[in-house]
C-alpha beads as a LAMMPS data file, in Angstrom:
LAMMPS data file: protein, C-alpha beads

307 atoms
306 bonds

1 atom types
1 bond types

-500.0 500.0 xlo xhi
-500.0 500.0 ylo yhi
-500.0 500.0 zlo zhi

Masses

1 110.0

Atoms # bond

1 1 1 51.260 393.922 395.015
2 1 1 54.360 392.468 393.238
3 1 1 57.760 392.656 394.213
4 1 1 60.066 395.135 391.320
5 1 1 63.482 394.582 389.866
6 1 1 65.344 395.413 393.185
7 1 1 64.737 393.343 396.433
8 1 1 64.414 396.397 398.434
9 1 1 61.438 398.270 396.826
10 1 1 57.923 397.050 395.842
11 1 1 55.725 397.852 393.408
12 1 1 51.898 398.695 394.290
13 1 1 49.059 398.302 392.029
14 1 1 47.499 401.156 389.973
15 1 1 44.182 402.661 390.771
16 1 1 44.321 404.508 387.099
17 1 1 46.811 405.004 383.662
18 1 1 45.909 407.910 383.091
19 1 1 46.313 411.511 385.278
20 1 1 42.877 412.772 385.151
21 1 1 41.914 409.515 386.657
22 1 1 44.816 409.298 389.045
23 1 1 43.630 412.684 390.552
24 1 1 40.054 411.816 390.433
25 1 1 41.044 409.216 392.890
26 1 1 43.108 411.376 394.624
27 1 1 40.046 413.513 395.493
28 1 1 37.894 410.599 395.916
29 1 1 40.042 409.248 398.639
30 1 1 40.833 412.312 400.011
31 1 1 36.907 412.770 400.570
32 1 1 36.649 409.271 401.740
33 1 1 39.626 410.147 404.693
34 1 1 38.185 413.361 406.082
35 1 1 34.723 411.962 406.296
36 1 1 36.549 409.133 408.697
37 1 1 38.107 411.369 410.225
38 1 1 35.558 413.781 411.486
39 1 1 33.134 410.680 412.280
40 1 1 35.404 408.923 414.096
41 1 1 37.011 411.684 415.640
42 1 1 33.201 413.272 417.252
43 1 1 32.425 409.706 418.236
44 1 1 36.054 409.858 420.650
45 1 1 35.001 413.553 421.375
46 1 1 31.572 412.793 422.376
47 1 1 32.462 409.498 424.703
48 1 1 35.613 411.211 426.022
49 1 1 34.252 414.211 426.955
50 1 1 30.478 413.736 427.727
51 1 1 29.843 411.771 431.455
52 1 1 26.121 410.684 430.106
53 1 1 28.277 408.243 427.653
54 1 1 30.971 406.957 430.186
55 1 1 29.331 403.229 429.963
56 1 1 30.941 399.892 429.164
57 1 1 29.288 399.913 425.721
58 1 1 30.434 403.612 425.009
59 1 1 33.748 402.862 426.312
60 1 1 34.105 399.860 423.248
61 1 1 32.741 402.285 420.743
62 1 1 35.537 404.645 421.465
63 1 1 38.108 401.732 421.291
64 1 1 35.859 401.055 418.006
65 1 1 36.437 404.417 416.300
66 1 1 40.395 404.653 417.383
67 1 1 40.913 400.620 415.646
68 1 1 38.736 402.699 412.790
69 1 1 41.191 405.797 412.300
70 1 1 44.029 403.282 412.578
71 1 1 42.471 400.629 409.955
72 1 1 41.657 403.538 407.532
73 1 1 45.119 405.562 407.826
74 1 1 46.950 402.540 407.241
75 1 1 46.421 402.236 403.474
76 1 1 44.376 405.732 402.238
77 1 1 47.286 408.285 402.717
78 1 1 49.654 405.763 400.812
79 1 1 46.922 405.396 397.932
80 1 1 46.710 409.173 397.998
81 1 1 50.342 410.196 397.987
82 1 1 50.504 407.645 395.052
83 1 1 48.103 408.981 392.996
84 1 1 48.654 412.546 393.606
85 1 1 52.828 411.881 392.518
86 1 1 51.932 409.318 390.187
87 1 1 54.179 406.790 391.839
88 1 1 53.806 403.081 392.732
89 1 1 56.746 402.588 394.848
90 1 1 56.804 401.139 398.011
91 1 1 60.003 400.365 399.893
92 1 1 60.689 397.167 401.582
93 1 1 59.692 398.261 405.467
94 1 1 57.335 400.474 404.312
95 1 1 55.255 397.231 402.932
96 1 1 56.383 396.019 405.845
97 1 1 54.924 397.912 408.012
98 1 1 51.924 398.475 406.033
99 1 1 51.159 394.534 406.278
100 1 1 51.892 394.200 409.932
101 1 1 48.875 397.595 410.926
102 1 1 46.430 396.582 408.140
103 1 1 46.212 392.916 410.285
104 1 1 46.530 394.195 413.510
105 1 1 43.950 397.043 413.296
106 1 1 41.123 394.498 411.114
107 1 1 41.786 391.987 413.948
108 1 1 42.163 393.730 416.872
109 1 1 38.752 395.065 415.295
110 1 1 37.285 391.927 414.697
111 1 1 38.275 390.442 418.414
112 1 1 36.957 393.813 419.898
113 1 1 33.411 393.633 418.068
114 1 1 33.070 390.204 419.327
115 1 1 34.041 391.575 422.771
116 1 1 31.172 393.820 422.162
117 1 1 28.605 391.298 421.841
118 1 1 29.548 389.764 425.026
119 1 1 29.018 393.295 426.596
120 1 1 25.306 393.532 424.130
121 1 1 24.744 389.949 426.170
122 1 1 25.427 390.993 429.759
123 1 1 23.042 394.381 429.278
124 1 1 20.158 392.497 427.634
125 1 1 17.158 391.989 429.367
126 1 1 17.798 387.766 429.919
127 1 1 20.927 388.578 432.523
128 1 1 22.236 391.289 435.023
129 1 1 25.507 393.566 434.415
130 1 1 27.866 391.462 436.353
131 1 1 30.557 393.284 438.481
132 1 1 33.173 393.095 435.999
133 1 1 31.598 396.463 434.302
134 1 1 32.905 397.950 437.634
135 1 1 35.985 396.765 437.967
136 1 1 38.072 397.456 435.335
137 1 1 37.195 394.354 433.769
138 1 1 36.361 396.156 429.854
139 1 1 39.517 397.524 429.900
140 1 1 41.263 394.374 430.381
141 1 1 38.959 392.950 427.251
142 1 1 39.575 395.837 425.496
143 1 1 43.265 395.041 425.996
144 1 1 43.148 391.568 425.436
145 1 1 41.404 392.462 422.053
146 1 1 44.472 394.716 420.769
147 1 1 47.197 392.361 422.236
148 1 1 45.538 389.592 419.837
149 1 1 45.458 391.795 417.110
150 1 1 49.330 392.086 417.555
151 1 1 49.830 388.973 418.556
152 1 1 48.269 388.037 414.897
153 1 1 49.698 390.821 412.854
154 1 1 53.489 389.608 414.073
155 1 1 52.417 386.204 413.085
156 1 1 51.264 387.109 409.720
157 1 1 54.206 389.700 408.760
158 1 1 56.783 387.246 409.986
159 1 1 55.302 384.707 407.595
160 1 1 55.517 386.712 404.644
161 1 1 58.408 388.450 405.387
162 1 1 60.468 385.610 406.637
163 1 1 60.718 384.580 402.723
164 1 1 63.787 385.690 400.982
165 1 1 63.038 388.071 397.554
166 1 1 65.122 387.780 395.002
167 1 1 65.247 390.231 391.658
168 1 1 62.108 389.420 389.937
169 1 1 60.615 386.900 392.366
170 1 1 59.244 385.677 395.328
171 1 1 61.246 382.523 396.885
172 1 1 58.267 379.827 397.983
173 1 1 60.304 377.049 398.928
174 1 1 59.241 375.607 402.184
175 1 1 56.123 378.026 402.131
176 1 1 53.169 375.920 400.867
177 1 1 52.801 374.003 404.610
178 1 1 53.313 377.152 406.477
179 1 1 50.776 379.448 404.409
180 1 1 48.145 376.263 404.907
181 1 1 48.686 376.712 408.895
182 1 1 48.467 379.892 409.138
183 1 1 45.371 379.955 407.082
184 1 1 43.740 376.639 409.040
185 1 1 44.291 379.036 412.497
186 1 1 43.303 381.975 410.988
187 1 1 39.844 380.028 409.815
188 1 1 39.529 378.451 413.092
189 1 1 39.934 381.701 414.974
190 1 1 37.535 384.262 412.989
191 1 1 35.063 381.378 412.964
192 1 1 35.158 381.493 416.408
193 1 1 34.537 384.464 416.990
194 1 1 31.908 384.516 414.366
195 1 1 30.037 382.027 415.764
196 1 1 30.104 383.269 419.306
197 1 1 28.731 386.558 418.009
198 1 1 25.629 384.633 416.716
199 1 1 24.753 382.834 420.019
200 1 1 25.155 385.998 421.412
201 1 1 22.715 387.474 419.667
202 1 1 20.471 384.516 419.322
203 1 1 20.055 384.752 423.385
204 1 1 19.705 388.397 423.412
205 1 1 16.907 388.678 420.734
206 1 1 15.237 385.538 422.785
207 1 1 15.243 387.528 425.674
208 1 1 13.813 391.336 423.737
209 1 1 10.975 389.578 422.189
210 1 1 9.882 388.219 425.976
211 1 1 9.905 391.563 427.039
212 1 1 6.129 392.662 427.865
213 1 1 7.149 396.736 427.105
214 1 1 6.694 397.437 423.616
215 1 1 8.609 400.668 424.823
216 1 1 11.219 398.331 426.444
217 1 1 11.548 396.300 423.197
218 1 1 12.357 399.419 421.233
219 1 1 14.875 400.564 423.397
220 1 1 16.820 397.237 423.563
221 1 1 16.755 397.097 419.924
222 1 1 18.064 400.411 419.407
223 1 1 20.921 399.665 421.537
224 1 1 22.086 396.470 419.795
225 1 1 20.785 397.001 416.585
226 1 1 24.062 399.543 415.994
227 1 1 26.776 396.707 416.522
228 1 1 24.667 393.827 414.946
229 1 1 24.870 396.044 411.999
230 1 1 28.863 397.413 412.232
231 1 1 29.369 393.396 412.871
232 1 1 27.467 392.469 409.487
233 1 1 29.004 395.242 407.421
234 1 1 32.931 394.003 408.538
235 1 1 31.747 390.149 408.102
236 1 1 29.886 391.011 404.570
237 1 1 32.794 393.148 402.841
238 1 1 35.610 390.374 404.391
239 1 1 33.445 387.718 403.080
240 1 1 32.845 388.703 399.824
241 1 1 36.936 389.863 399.442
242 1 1 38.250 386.405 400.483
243 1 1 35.995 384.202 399.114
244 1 1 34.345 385.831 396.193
245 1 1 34.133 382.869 393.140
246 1 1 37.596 383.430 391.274
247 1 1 35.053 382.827 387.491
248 1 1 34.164 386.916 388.466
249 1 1 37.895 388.026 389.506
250 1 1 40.096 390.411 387.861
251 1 1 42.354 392.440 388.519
252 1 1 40.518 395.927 388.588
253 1 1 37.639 393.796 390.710
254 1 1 40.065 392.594 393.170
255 1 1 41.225 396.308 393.549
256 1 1 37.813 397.999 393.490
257 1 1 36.752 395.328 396.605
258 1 1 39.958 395.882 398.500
259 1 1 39.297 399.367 398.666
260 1 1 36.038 398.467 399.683
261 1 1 36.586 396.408 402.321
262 1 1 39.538 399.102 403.494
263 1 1 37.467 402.017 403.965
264 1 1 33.596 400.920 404.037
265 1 1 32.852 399.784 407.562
266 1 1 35.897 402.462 409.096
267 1 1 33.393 405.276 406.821
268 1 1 30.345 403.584 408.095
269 1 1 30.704 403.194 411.641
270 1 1 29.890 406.085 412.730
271 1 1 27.735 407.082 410.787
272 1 1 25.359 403.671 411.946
273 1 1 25.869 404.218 415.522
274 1 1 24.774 407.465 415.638
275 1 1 22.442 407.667 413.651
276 1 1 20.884 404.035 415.006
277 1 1 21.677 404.838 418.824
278 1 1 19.482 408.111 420.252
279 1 1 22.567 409.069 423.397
280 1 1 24.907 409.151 420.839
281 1 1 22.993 411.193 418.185
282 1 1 21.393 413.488 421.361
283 1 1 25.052 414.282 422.719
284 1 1 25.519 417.976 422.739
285 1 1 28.808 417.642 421.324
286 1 1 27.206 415.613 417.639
287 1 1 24.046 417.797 417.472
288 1 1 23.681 420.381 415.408
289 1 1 22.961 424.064 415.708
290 1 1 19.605 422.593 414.255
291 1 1 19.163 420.058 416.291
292 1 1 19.908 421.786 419.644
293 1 1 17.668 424.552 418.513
294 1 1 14.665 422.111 417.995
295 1 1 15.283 420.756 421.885
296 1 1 14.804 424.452 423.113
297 1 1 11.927 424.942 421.578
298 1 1 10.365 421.729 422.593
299 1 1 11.868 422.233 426.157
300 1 1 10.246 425.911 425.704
301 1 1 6.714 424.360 424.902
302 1 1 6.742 421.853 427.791
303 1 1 7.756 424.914 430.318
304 1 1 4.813 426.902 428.383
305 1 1 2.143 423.823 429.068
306 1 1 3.393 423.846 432.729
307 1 1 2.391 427.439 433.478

Bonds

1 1 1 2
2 1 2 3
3 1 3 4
4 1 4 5
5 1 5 6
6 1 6 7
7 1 7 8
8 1 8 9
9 1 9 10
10 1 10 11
11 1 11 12
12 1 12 13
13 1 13 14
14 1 14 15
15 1 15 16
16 1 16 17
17 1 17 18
18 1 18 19
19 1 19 20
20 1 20 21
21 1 21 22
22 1 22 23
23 1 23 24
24 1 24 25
25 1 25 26
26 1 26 27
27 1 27 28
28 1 28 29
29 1 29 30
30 1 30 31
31 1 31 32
32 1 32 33
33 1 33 34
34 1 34 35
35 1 35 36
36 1 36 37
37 1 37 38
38 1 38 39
39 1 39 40
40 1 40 41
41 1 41 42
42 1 42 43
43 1 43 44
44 1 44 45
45 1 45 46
46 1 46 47
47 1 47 48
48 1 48 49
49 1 49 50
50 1 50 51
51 1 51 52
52 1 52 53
53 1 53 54
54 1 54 55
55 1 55 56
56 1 56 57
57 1 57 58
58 1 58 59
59 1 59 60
60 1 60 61
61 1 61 62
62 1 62 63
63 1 63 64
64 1 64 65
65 1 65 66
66 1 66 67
67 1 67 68
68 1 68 69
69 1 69 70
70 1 70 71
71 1 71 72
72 1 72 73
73 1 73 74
74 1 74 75
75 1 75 76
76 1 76 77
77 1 77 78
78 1 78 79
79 1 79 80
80 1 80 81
81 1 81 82
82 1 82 83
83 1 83 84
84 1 84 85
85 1 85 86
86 1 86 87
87 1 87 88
88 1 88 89
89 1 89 90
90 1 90 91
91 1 91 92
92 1 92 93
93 1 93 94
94 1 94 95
95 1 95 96
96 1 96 97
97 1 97 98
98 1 98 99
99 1 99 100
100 1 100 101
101 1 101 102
102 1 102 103
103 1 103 104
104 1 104 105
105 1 105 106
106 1 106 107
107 1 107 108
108 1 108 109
109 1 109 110
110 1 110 111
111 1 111 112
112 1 112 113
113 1 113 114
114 1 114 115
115 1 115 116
116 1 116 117
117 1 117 118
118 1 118 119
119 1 119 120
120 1 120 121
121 1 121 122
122 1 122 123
123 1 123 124
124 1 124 125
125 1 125 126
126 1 126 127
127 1 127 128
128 1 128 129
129 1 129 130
130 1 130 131
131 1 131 132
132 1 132 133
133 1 133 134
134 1 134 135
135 1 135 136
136 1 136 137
137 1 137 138
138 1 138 139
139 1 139 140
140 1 140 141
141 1 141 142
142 1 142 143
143 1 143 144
144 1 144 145
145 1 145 146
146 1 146 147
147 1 147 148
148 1 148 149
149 1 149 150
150 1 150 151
151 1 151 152
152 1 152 153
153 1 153 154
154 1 154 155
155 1 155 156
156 1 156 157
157 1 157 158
158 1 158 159
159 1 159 160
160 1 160 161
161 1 161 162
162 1 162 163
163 1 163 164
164 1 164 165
165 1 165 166
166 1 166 167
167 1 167 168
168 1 168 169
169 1 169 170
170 1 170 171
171 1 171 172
172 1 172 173
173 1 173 174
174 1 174 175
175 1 175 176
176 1 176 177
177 1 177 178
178 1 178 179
179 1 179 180
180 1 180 181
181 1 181 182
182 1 182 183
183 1 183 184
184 1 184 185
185 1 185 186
186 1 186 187
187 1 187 188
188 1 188 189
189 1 189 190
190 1 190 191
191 1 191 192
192 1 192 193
193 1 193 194
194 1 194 195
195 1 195 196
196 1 196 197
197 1 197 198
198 1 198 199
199 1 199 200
200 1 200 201
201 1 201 202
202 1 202 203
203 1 203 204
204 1 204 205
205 1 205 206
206 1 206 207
207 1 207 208
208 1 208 209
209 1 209 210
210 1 210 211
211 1 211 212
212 1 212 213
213 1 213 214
214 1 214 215
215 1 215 216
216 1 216 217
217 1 217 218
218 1 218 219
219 1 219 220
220 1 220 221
221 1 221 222
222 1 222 223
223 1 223 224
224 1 224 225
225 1 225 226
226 1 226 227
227 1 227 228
228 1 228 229
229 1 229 230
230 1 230 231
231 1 231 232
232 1 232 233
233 1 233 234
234 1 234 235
235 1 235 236
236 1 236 237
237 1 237 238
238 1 238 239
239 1 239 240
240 1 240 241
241 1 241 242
242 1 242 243
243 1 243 244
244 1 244 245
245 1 245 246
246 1 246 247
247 1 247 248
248 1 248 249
249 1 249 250
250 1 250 251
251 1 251 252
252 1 252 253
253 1 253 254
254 1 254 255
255 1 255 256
256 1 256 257
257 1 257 258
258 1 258 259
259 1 259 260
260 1 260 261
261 1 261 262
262 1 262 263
263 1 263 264
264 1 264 265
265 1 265 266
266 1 266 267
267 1 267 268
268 1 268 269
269 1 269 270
270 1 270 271
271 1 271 272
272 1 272 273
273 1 273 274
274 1 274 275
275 1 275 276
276 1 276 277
277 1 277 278
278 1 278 279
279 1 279 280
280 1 280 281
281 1 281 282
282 1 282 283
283 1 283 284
284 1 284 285
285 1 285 286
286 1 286 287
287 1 287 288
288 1 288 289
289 1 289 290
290 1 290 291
291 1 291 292
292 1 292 293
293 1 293 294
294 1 294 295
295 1 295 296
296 1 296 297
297 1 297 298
298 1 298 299
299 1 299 300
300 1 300 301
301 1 301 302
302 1 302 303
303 1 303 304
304 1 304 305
305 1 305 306
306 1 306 307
């Protein structure tokens, strides 16, 4: 993004020159949104509205999808409008604001999938549910998850937007030391959670492959499998944005993987869990006319066999 002639107004960068391409894009990220959309919006359907799914776990994966819509519809209607007018303007609080939900929904995320791996933990095989599931004790985690990612998002937006702009540039005087401790706390804190996801894990797939039950094996798998994935993909795409090797960067790169890293796991999500977990992709409000006619027929047979 850089900043245009006038302090009050920025310019965004261009997904295409030309206006075949522009709408091209226009469609592709209009495709790209509704398919979000209608994941993420049966996944808060089916928890919301089906009892079988009212669990801890299920009760993340619906804070999972809502992060999800937010992360996705903070930057893809923007890139739309902009390639459908063939415009790059932003205004000053609209970049603004974009900055400040972009880091609080990819946080927030980030703390909640961690949270998630705690909750993974507690269900595995190698410890009990504990009586926080019971009392109210995943919302409060859930909470504490999007009060970080605010807390964060304020910290990064004041940063950046604490800087005065002048006509043709950005001022950095006095910025160098407070970009380097932002970025040492922001290191220190996704670390963190990164590495407490992988001793989470660690213990849990300790604790599967003790399990006697193949049966049992397969089921605990199937249930953590989803989120070990959804954790990989956000990790993976973040990864490879921040610290790709700047010998392969340019400037339609750095584009393409922003976009990437924007809209592949909030896409993906659903998609993985329920396609990975069998409640979710059994819930009568996901299946199919297709589906649900296969389970009559099967429940059909077994009521044949028992006369």
């Amino acid at each position: 993004m850089s900043n245009n002639s006038s302090s009050t107004e920025f310019l965004l960068l261009p997904f295409a020159d030309t206006r075949e391409l522009q709408l091209l894009h226009f469609v592709l990220f209009l495709g790209i949104y509704l398919a979000a959309l209608l994941g993420n919006g049966l996944i808060l359907t089916a928890v919301a509205c089906d009892h079988r799914l009212h669990t801890p776990m299920y009760f993340f994966l619906l804070n999972l999808a809502l992060l999800d819509l937010g992360c996705i519809s903070t930057t893809v209607p923007k890139a739309m409008a902009n390639s459908l007018w063939d415009t790059r303007a932003i205004s000053y609080s609209g970049c603004a604001a974009q900055v400040f939900f972009f880091f609080f929904f990819f946080s927030a995320e980030y703390y909640l999938l961690t949270v998630m791996s705690y909750d993974r933990y507690v269900a595995s095989p190698c410890t009990t549910r504990p009586s926080w599931a019971a009392d109210g004790a995943c919302a409060q985690m859930a909470a504490a998850a999007w009060s970080s990612g605010v807390l964060y998002a304020l910290l990064h937006t004041a940063n950046t937007f604490s800087l005065p702009f002048y006509r043709g540039s950005l001022s950095c005087s006095n910025s160098y030391l407070r970009e380097i401790c932002l970025l040492t706390f922001s290191v220190f804190v996704f670390l963190g959670c990164f590495v407490y996801v992988v001793l989470s894990y660690v213990q849990i797939f300790r604790a599967v492959l003790r399990m006697p039950s193949e049966r049992g094996r397969h089921k605990a798998f199937s249930t953590c499998l989803p989120h070990l994935f959804v954790v990989s993909l956000f990790i993976n795409t973040g990864i490879f944005f921040y610290l790709k090797p700047t010998s392969i960067s340019s400037l339609s790169l750095n584009l393409a993987v922003a976009v990437l890293y924007s809209v592949l796991p909030q896409v993906s999500n659903p998609l993985i869990y329920s396609m990975r977990n069998q409640e979710v992709s059994v819930s009568p409000l996901l299946a199919t006319p297709c589906l649900r006619k296969n389970q009559l027929l099967s429940q059909h047979g077994e009521r044949h066999q028992g006369l």
